[in-house]
N, CA, C and O of each residue as an XYZ file, in Angstrom:
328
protein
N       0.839     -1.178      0.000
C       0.000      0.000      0.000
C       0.885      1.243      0.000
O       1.731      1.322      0.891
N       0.804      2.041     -0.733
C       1.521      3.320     -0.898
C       1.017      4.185      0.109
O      -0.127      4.017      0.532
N       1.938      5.331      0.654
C       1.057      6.501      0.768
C      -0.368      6.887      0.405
O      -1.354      6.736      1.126
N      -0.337      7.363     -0.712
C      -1.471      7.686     -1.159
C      -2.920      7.097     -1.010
O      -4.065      7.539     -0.914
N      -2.221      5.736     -1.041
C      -3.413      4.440     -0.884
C      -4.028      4.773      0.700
O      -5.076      5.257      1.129
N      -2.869      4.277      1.260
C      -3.490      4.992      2.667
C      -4.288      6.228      3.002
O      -5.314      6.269      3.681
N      -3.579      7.351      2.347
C      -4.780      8.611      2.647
C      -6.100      8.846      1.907
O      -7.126      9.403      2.298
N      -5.830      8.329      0.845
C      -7.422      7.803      0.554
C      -8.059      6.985      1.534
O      -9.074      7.476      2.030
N      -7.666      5.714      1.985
C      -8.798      4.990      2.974
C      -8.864      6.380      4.154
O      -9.988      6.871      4.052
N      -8.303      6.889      4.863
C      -8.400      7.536      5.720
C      -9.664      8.692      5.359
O     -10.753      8.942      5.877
N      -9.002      9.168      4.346
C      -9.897     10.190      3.364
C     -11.385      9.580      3.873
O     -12.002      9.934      4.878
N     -11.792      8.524      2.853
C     -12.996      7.694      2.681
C     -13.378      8.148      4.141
O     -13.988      9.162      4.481
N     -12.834      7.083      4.953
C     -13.327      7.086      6.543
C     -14.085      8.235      7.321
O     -14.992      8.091      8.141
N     -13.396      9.633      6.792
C     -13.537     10.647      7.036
C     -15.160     11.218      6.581
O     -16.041     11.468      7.403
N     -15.271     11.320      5.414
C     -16.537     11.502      4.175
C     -17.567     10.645      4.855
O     -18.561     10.918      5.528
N     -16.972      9.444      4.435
C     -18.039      8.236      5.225
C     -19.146      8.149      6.376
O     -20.311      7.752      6.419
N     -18.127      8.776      7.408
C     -18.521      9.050      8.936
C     -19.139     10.124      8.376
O     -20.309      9.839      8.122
N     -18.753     11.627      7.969
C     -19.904     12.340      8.052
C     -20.962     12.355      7.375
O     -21.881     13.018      7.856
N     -21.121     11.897      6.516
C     -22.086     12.008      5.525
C     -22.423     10.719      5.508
O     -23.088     10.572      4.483
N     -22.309      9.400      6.240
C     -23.250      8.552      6.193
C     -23.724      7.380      5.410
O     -24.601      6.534      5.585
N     -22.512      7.712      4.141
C     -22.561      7.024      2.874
C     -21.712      5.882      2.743
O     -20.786      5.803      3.550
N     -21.859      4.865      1.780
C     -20.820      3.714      1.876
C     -19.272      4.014      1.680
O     -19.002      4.921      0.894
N     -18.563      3.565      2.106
C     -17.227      3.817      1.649
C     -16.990      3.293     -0.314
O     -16.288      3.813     -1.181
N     -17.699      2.384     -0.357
C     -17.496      2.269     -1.891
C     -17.737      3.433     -2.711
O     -17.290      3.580     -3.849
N     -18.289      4.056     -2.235
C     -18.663      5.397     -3.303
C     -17.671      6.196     -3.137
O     -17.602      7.138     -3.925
N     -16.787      6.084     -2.246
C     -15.734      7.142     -2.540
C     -14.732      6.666     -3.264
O     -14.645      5.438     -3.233
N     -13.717      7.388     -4.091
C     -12.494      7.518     -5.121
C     -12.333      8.384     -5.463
O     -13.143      9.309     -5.411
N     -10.977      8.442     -6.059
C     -10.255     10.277     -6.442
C     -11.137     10.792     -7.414
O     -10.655     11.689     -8.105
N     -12.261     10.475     -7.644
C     -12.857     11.361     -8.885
C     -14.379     11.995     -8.106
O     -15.085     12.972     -8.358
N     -14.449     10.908     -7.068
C     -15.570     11.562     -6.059
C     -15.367     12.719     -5.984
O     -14.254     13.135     -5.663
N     -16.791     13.855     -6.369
C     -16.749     15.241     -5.764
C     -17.878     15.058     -5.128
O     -18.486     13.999     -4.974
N     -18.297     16.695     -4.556
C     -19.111     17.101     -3.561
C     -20.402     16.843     -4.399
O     -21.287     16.867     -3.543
N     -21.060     16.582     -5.744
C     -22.220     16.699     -6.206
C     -22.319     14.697     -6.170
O     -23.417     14.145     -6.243
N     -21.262     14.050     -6.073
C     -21.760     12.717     -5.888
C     -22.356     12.065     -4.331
O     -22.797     10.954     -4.036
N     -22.131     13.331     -3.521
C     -22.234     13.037     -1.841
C     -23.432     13.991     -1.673
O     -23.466     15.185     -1.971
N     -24.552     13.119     -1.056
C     -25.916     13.949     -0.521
C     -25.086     14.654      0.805
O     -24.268     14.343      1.670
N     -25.940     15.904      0.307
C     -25.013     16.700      1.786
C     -24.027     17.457      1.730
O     -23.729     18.135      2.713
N     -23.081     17.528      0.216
C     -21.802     18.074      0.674
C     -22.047     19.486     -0.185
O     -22.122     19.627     -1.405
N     -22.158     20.621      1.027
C     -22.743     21.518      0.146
C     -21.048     22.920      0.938
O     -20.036     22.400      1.408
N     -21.118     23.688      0.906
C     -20.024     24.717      1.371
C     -19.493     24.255      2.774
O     -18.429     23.714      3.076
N     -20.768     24.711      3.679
C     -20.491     24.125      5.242
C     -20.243     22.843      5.404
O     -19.356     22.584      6.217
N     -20.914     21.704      4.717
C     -20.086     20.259      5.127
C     -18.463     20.259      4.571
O     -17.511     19.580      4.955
N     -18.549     21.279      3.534
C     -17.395     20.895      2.714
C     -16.061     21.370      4.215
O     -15.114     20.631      4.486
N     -16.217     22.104      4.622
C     -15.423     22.987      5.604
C     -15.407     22.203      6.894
O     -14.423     22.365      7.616
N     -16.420     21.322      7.312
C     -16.359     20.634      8.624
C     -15.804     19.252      8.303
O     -15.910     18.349      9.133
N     -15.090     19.019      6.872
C     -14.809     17.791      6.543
C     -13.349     18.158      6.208
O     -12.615     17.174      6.295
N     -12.651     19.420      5.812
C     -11.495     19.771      6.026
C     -10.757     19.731      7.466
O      -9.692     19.301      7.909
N     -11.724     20.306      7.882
C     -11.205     20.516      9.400
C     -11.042     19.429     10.118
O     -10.276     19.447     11.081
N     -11.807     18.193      9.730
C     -11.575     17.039     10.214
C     -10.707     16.082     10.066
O     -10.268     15.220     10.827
N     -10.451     16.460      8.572
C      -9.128     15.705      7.432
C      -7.599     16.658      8.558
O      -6.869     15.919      9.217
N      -7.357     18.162      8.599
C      -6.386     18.807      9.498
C      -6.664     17.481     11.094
O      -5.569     17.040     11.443
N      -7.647     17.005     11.801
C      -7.172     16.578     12.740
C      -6.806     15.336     12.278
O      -5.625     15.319     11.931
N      -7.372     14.310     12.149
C      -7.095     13.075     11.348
C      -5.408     12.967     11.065
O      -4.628     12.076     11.403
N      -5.141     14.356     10.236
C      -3.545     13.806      9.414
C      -2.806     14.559     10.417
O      -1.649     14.161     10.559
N      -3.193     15.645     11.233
C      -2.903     16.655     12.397
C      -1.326     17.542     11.431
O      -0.138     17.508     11.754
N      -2.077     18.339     10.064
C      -2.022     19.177      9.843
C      -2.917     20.256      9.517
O      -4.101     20.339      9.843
N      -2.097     21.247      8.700
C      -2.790     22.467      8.482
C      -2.851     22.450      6.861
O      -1.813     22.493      6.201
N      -4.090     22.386      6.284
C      -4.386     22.807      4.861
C      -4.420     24.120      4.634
O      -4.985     24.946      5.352
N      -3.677     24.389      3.396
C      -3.628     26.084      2.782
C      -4.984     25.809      2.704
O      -5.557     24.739      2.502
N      -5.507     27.152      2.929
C      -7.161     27.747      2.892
C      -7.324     28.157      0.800
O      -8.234     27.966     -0.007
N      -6.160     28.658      0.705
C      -6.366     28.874     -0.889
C      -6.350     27.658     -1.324
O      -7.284     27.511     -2.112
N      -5.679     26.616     -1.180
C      -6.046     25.249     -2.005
C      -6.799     24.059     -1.555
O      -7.179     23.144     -2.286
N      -6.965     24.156     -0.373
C      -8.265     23.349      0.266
C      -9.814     23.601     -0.246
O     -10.577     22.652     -0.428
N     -10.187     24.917     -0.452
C     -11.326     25.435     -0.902
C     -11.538     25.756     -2.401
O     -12.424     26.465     -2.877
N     -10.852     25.297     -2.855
C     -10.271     24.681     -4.768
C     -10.565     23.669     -4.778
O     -11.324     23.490     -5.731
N     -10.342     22.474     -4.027
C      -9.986     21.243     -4.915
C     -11.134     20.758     -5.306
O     -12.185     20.878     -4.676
N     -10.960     20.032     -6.649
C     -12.002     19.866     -7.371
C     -13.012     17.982     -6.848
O     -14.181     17.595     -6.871
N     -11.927     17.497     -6.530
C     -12.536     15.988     -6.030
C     -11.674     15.444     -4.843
O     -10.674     16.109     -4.569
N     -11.980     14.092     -3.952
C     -11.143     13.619     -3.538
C      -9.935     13.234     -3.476
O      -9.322     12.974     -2.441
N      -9.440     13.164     -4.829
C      -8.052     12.673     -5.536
C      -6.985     14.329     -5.525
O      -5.764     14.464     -5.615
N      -7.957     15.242     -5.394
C      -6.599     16.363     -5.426
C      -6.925     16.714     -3.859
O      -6.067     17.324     -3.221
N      -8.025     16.377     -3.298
C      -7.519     16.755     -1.436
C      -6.739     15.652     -0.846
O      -6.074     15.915      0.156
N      -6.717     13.984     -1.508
C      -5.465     12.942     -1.456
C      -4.341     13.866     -1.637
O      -3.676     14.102     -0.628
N      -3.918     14.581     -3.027
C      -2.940     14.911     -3.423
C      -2.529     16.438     -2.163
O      -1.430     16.735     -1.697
N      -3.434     16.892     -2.010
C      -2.796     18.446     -1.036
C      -2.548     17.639      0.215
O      -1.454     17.980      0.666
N      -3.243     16.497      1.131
C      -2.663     15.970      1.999
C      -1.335     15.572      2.248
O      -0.724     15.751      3.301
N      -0.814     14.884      0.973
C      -0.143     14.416      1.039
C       1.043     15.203      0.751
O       2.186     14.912      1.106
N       0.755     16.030      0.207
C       2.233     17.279      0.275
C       1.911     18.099      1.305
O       2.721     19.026      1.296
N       1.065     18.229      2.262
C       1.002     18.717      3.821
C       2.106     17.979      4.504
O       2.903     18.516      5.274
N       2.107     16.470      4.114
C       2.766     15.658      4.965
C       4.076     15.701      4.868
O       4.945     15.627      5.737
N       4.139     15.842      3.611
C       5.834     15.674      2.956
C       6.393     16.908      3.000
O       7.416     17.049      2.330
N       6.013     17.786      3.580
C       6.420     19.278      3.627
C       7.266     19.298      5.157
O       7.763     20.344      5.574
């Protein structure tokens, strides 16, 4: 399992728990219009949760960009490697 592999399941776990949905439905192409619920404010209480989870800090300019799961995988993971 790579990196990446890992912060995706974590990712998932994250989405999952709040929103209630199967973990199969999530993957890097998952966005917010495939998740009932993920509207501005979930989007923001699911960052903030991803910062405790990996127990960093996401840039606010590229956290509130990313277009699907696969590029908040990708900003995690250069949080980490930073």
């Amino acid at each position: 399992m790579t990196m990446n592999d890992s912060i995706m399941e974590r990712l998932a776990d994250v989405i999952t728990d709040h929103f209630s949905c199967p973990e199969k439905t999530i993957g890097r192409s998952t966005n917010a219009n495939d998740i009932v619920g993920w509207d501005s404010l979930a989007h923001t209480m699911v960052l903030m949760r991803v910062e405790d989870v990996f127990a960093i800090e996401l840039p606010m300019e590229h956290a509130f960009t990313v277009l699907n799961v696969g590029e908040l995988a990708d900003l995690v993971q250069a949080q980490l490697s930073a």
